[in-house]
C-alpha positions in Angstrom: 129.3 125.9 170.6 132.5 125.6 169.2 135.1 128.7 168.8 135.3 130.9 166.4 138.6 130.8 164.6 141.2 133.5 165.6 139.5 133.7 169.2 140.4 131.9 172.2 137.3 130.2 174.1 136.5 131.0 177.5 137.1 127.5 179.4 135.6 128.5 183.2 135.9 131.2 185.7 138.5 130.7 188.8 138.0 131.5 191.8 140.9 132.0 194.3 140.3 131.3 198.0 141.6 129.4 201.2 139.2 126.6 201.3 138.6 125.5 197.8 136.4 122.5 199.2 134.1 124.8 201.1 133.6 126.8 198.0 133.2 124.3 195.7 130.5 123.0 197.4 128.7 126.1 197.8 128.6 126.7 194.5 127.8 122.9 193.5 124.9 123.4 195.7 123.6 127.0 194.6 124.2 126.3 190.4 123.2 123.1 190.6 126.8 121.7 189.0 128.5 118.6 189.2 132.4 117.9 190.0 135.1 116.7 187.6 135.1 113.2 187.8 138.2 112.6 189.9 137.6 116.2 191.8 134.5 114.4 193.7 134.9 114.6 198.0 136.6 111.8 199.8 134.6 109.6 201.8 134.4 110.9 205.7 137.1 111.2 207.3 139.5 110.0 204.2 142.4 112.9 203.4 141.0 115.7 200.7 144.4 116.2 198.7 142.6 117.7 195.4 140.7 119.9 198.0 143.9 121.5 199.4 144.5 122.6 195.7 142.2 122.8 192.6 138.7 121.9 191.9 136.5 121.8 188.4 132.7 122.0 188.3 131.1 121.0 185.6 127.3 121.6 183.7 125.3 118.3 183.5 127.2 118.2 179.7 130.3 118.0 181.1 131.9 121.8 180.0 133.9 123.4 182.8 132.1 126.2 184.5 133.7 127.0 187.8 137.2 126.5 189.3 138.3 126.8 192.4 142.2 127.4 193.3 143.6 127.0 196.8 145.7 130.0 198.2 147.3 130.5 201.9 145.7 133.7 202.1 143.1 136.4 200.5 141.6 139.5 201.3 138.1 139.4 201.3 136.6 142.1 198.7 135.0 144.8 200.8 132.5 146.0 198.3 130.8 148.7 197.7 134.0 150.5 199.3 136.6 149.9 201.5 140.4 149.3 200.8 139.8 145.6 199.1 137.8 145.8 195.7 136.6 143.6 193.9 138.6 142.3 190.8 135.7 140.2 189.4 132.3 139.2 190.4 129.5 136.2 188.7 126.3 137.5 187.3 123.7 134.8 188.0 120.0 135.5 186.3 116.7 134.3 186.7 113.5 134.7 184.9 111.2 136.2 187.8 111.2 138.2 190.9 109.7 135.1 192.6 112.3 132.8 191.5 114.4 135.7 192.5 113.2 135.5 196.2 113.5 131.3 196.2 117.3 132.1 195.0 117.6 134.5 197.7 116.9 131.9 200.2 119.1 129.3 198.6 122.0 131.6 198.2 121.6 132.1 202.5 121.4 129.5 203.3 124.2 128.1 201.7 126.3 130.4 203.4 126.4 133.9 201.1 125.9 137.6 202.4 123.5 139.8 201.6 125.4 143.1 200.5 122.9 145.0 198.3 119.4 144.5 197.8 117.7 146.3 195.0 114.8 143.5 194.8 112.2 146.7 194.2 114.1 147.9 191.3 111.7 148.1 188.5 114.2 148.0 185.7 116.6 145.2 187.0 115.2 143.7 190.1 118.6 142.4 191.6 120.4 141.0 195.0 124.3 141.3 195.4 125.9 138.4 197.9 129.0 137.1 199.4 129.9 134.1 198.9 131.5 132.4 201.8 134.9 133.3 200.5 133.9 137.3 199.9 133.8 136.9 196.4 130.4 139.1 195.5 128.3 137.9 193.0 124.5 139.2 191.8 121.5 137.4 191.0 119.1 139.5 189.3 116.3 139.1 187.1 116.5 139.2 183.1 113.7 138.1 180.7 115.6 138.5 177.5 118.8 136.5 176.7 120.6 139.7 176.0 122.1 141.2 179.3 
């Protein structure tokens, strides 16, 4: 999908946080994405020098879709309230409650917090995690392309 002209194009979303390696992976794992060639892990027990800075995951076509930028430190987001908001969070759909619940799963046992589960809503069935970071993000469920 190319540009329109006078607009700039979203390249990928950015992620702050103080383990860019750890993140990366969980969300590698949970959307299914692939590294920038170059950005892959080390072999065990090799040094990580990329990890220690920035990271770029990629969609099986090779567009950017996640970054991940090392910091020393970050306050983890304590949403719904608290004295830490949230500045941004991903919105992740599926087409079913089912695939919903699989999800679910997934996103624990990667390492995300459940923070808000409105599963039995009727208009927008939807779960609100952490991510291992604190960055909150949603899966819920849409059967339409518009959102």
């Amino acid at each position: 999908m190319e540009a329109e002209r006078g607009f700039p194009e979203l390249r990928q979303v950015v992620l702050d946080c103080t383990d860019a390696r750890g993140l990366a992976e969980f969300y590698r794992r949970l959307l299914g994405l692939r590294y920038r060639p170059g950005d892959e892990p080390p072999a065990t027990g090799e040094p990580d020098p990329l990890g220690q800075d920035w990271l770029v995951l990629q969609d099986a076509a090779g567009r950017a879709r996640v970054a991940f930028q090392q910091v020393a430190a970050l306050p983890e987001a304590t949403w719904p309230e608290g004295p830490v908001p949230q500045q941004l969070h991903l919105d992740l759909t599926v087409p079913t409650t089912a695939e919903l619940d699989v999800q679910h799963e997934r996103a624990l046992s990667l390492g995300a917090r459940l923070l808000d589960d409105r599963f039995d809503d009727p208009e927008e069935p939807l779960r609100v995690y952490a991510d291992p970071a604190g960055h909150p993000f949603c899966i819920f469920v849409v059967n339409s392309p518009e959102v």
